[in-house]
C-alpha positions as CSV (number, residue, x, y, z in Angstrom):
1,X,139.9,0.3,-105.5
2,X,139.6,-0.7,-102.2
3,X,142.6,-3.1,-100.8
4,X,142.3,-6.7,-100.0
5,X,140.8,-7.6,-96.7
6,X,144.1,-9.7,-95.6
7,X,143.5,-10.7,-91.9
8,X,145.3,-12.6,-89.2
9,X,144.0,-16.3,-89.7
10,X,144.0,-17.0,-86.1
11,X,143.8,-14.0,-83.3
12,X,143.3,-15.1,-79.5
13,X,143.0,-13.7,-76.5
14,X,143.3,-16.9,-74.7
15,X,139.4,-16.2,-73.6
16,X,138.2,-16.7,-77.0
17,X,139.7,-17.7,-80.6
18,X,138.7,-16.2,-83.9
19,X,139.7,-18.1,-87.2
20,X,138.5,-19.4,-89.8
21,X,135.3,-21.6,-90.5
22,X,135.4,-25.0,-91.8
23,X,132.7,-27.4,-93.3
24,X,132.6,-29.3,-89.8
25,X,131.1,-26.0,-88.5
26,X,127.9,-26.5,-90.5
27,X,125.8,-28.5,-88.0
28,X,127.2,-26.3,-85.5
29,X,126.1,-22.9,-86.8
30,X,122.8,-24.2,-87.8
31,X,122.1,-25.4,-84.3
32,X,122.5,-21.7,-83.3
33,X,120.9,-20.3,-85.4
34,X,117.7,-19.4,-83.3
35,X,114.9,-16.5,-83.8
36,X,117.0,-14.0,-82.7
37,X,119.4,-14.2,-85.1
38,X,117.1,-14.9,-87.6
39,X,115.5,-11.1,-87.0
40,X,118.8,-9.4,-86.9
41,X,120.0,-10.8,-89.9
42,X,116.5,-10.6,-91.6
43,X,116.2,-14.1,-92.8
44,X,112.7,-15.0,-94.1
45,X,113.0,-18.9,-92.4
46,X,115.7,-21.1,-90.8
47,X,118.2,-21.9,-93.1
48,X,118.8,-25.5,-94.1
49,X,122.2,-27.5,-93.3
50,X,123.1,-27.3,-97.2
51,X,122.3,-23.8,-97.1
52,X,124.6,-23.3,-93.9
53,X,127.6,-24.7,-95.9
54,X,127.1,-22.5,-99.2
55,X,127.4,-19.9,-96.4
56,X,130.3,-20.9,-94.9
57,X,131.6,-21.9,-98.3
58,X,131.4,-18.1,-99.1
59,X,133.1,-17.3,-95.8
60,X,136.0,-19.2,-96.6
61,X,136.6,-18.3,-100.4
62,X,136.2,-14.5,-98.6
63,X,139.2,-15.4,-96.7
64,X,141.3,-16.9,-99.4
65,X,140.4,-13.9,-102.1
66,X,140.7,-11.0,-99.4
67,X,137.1,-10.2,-99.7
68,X,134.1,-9.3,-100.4
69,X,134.4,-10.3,-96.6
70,X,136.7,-11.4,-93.8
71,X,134.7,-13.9,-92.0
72,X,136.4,-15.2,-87.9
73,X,134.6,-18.3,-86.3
74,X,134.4,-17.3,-83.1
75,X,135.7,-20.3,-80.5
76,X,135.9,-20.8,-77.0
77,X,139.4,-22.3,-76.1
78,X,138.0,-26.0,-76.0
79,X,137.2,-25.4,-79.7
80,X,132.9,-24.7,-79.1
81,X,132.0,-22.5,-81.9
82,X,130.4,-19.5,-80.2
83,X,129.7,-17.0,-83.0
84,X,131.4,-15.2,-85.6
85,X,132.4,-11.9,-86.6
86,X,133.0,-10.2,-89.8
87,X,133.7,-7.2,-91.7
88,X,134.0,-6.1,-95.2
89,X,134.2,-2.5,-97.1
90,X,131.7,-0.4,-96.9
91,X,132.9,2.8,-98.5
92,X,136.5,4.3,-99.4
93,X,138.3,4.2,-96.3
94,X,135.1,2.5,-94.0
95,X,134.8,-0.9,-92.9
96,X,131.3,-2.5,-91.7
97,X,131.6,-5.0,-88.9
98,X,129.0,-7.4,-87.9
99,X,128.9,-10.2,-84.8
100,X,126.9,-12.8,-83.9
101,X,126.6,-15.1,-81.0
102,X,124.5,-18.4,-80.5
103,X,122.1,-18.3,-77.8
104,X,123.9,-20.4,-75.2
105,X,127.0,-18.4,-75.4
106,X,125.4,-14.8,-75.1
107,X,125.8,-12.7,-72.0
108,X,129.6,-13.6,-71.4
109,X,131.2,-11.1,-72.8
110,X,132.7,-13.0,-75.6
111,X,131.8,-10.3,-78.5
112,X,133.2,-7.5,-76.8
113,X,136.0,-9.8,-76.5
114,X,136.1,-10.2,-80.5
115,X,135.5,-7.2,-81.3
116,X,138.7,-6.0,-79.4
117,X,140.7,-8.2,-80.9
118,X,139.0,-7.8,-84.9
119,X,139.7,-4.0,-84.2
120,X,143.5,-4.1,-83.4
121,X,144.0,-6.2,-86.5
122,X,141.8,-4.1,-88.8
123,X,145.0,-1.4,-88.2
124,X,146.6,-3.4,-91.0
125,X,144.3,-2.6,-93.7
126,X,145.7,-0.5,-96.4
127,X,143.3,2.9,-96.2
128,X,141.1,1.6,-93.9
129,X,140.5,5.0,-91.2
130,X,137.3,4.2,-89.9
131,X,134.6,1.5,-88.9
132,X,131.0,1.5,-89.0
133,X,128.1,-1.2,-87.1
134,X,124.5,-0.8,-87.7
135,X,122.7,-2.2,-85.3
136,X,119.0,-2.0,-84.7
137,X,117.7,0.3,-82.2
138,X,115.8,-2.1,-80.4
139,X,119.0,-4.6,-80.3
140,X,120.4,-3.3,-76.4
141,X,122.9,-6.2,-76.3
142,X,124.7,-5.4,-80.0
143,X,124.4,-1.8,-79.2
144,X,126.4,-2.3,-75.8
145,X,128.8,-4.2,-77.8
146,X,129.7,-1.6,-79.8
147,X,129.7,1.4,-76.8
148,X,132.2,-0.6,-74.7
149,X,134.1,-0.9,-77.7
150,X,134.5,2.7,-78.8
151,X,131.9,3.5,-81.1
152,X,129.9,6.4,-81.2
153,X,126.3,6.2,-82.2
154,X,126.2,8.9,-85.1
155,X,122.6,9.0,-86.4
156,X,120.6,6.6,-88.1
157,X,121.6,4.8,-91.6
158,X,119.4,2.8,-94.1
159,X,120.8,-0.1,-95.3
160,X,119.1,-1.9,-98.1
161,X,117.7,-5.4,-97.0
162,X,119.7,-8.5,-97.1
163,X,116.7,-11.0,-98.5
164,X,114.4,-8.2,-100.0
165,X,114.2,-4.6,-101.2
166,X,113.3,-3.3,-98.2
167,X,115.1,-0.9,-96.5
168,X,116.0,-1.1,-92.7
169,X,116.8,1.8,-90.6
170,X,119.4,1.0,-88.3
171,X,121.8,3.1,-85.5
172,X,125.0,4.0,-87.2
173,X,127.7,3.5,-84.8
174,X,131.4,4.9,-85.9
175,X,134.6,4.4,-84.7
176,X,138.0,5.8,-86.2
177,X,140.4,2.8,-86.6
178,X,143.6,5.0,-86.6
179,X,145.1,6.7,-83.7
180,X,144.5,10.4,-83.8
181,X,146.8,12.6,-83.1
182,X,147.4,14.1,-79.4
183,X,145.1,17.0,-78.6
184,X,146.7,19.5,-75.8
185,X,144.0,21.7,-73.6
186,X,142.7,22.4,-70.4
187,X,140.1,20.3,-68.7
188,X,140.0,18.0,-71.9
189,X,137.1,15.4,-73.1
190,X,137.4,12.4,-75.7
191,X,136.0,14.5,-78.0
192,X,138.2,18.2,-77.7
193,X,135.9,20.0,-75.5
194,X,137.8,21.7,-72.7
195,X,137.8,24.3,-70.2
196,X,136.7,26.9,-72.4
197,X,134.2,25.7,-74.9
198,X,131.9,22.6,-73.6
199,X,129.1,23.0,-75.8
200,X,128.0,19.7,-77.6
201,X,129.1,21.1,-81.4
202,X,132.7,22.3,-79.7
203,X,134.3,19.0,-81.2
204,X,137.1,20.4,-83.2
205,X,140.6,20.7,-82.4
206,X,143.1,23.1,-84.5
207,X,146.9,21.9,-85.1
208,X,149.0,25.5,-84.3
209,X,150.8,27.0,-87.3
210,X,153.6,28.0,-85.0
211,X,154.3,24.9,-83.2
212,X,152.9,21.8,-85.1
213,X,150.3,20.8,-82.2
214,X,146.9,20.0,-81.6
215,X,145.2,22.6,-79.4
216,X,141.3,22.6,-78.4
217,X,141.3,26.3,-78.9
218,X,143.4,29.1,-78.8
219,X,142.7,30.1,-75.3
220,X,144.4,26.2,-74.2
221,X,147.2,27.6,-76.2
222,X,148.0,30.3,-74.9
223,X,147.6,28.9,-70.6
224,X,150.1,25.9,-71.9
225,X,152.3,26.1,-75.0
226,X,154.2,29.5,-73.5
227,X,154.7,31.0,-76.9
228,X,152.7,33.5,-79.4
229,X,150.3,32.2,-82.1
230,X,150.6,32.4,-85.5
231,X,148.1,32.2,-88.3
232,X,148.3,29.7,-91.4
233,X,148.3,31.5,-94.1
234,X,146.5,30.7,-97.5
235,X,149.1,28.7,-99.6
236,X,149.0,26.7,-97.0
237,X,145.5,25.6,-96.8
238,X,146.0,22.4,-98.0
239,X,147.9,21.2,-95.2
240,X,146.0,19.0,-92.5
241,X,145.3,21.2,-89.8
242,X,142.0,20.4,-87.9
243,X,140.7,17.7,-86.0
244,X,136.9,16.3,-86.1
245,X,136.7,15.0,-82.5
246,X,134.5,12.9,-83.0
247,X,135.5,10.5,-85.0
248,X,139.5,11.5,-85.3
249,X,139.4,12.5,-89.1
250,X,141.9,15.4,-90.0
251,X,140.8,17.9,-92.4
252,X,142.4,20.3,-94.8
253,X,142.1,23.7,-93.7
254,X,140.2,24.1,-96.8
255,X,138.1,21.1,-96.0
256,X,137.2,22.7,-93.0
257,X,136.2,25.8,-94.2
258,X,134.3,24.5,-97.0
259,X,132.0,21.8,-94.7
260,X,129.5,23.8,-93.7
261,X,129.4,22.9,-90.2
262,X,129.6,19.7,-90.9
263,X,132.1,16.6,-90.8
264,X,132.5,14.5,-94.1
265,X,133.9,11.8,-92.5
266,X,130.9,10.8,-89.6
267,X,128.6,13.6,-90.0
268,X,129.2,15.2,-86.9
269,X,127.8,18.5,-86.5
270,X,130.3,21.4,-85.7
271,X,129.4,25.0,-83.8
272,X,129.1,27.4,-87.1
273,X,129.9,29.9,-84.3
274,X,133.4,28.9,-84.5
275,X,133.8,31.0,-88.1
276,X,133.8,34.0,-85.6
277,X,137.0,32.7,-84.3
278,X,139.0,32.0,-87.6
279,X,140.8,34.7,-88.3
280,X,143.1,34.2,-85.2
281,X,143.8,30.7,-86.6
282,X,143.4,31.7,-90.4
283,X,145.1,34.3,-92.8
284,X,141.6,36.6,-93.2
285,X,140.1,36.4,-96.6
């Protein structure tokens, strides 16, 4: 089971303010509520006021039960309620956050803003390792949003439709709440390429059986750790050892080995060429 989505209730930056809603937002939200908003969040018509505050009735029970959802008014520091923001599980260990901002407040920089500060207090969250927004393709604004703030666009996801069956495909945009571990190499990237392998499947860093450290490859190893490699050996497969770069999930040697190219965290594809390379990190089979 999942662990309760226990939130700051106020978080500032003194730019904006995020807390929670309150039924004097009602009139408010549905006065922002323009056609915009009513695409991106699929709603068949404008809501009406009484269906604003069963909303925002929802919002705050989330709050006081720890979920299904977290939902922040977003404020300016007069009080003006901008937007909001909100996240809830998605999966074991994945989060889903979604923003919103009414059209007079748009263009300022004010969801980046909350998204900055939703994402240093989603750290809290018992298990919670990554984050997830699906945004529409066509949606340049929201999918800006999420770049300056660390995602990486990993595919395309179908979510099922808020008012309907229908299904909508969407941009799936990951990024790993955690810190990952430090990566050592030569001519580095944010994503472990380095001086030696650049392609755009070299994403995978290995932690060294003989020192404990994250290395891009063995040939960074051996230019700045000034001591000989070892090999893990089987019984010790288990142990957490490599390094998607993409989204900053460690694997199990045997995770690895077993993924067939391919990360079960965010899908990232690996280079299957690597397996040539194993046995100088891996006890041969």
């Amino acid at each position: 089971m999942s662990a309760s989505l226990n939130l700051p209730e106020r978080l500032s930056d003194g730019a904006i303010v995020l807390d929670g809603h309150t039924m004097a937002d009602a009139q408010a939200h549905w006065a922002g509520e323009d056609d915009e908003m009513l695409r991106r969040f699929e709603a068949p018509r404008r809501a009406t006021l009484d269906e604003v505050r069963g909303a925002i009735g929802r919002w705050i029970d989330g709050r006081a039960q720890g979920g299904p959802m977290f939902t922040y008014a977003l404020r300016t520091p007069k009080g003006e309620l901008a937007g909001g923001c909100e996240v809830r599980w998605l999966a074991t260990h994945a989060l889903n956050v979604s923003y919103w901002l009414y059209p007079q407040f748009r263009g300022r920089g004010l969801a980046g803003r909350a998204m900055a500060l939703l994402l240093d207090a989603v750290t809290a969250i018992p298990g919670a390792e990554q984050i997830e927004a699906h945004v529409d393709a066509d949606n340049a604004a929201s999918r800006h949003v999420a770049e300056r703030a660390g995602f990486i666009a990993r595919g395309t996801v179908v979510d099922d439709g808020a008012w309907s069956d229908s299904k909508i495909e969407r941009v799936r945009y990951v990024r790993r709440i955690k810190l990952r571990p430090d990566v050592r190499g030569l001519e580095l990237d944010g994503e472990t390429r380095c001086a030696h392998w650049r392609s755009a499947l070299d994403i995978i860093a290995i932690k060294m059986k003989c020192c404990g450290v994250y290395y891009a490859c063995k040939d960074c190893h051996a230019a700045l750790a000034g001591h000989a490699t070892q090999v893990w050996p089987r019984g010790e497969w288990g142990e957490k050892a490599v390094l998607c770069g993409a989204c900053g999930t460690e694997l199990s040697i045997r995770q690895y080995l077993d993924c067939a190219d391919t990360c079960p965290s965010c899908g990232a594809q690996f280079n299957p060429s690597c397996r040539n390379h194993h046995p100088f990190y891996f006890e041969a089979v």
